[in-house]
C-alpha positions in Angstrom: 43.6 -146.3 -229.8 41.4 -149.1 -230.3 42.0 -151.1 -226.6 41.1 -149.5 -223.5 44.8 -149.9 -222.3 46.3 -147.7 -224.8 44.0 -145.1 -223.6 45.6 -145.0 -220.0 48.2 -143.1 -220.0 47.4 -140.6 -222.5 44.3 -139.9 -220.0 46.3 -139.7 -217.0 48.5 -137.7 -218.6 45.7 -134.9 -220.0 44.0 -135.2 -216.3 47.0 -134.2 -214.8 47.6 -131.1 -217.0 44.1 -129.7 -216.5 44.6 -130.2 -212.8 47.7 -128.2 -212.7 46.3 -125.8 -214.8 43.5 -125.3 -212.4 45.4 -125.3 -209.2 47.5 -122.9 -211.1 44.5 -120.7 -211.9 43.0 -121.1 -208.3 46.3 -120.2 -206.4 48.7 -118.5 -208.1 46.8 -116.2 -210.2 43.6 -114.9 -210.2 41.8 -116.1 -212.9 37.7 -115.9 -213.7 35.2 -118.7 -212.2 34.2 -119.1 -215.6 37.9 -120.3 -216.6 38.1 -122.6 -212.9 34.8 -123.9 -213.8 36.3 -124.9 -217.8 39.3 -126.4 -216.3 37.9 -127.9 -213.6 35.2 -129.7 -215.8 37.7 -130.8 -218.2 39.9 -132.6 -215.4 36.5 -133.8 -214.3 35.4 -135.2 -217.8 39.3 -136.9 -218.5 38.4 -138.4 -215.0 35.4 -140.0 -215.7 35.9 -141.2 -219.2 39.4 -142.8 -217.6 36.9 -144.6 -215.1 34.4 -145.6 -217.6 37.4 -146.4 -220.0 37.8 -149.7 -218.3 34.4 -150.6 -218.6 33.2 -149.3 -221.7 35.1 -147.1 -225.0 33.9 -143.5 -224.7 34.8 -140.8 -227.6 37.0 -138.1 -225.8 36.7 -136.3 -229.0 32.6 -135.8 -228.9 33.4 -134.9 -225.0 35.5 -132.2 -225.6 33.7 -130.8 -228.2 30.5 -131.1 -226.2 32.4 -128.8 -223.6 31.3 -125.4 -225.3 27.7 -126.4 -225.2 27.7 -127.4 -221.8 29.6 -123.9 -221.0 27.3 -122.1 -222.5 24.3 -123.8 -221.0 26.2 -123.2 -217.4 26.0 -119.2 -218.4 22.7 -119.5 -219.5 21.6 -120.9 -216.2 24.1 -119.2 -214.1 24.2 -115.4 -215.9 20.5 -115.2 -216.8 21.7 -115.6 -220.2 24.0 -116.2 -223.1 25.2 -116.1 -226.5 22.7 -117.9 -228.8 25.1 -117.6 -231.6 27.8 -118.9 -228.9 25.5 -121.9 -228.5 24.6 -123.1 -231.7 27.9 -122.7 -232.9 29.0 -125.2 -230.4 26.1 -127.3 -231.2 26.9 -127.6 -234.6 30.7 -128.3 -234.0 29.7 -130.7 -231.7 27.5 -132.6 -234.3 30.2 -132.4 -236.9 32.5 -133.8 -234.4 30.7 -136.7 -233.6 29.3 -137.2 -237.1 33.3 -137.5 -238.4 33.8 -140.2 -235.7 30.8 -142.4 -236.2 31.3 -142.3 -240.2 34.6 -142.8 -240.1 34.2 -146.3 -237.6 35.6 -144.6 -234.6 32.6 -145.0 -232.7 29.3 -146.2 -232.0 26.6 -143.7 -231.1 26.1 -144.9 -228.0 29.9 -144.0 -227.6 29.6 -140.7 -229.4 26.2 -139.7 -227.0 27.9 -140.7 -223.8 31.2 -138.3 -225.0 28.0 -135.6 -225.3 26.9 -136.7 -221.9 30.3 -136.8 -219.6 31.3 -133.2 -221.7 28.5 -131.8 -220.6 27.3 -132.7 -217.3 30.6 -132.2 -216.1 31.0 -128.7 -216.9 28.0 -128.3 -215.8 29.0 -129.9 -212.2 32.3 -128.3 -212.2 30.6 -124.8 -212.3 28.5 -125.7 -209.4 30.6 -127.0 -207.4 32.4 -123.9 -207.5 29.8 -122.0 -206.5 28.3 -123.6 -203.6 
């Protein structure tokens, strides 16, 4: 999806699944604040690269895959610690992921960084919203 109007409705589309799935999970079952705070983010992330979309390309693919990092940096703040194996797992992924999209012309890196950016800091906000 090369122009930014192709991108729409796929992104509508994915925002509004991971915001049913969370109202789902907040009233109808009672799921984990770790799982609100992962579905929340990612309807949070879709959100923000639909917003920035218009403006500028941003790789959903790098942003999704930069959602386990960010998760696990949210437990290690949050829990007092987490799985380092968890972690760098999801750092390398990540890295692959964004290294597949810049070598095969998808993206630039400043594209690919700010799919790291919004995956993360979004989680990250997600979770704390949550909790305050």
């Amino acid at each position: 999806m090369h122009k930014p109007r192709d991108r729409i409705l796929p992104l509508v589309a994915t925002m509004i699944f991971y915001f049913l799935a969370y109202e789902l999970c907040v009233y109808e079952y009672s799921c984990s604040i770790l799982l609100k705070g992962l579905l929340l983010g990612s309807s949070c992330a879709v959100f923000i690269i639909l917003a920035i979309n218009f403006f500028y390309k941003v790789s959903v693919h790098t942003t999704a895959a930069a959602i386990l990092p960010g998760l696990c940096i949210v437990l290690a703040i949050a829990a007092k610690g987490t799985s380092m194996v968890a972690l760098l797992s999801g750092i390398v992924i990540a890295v692959l992921v964004g290294g597949a999209r810049w070598f095969l012309g998808a993206h630039t890196p400043g594209q690919i960084v700010l799919g790291y950016i919004v995956g993360i800091f979004s989680q990250a906000a997600a979770y704390f919203l949550l909790n305050v």
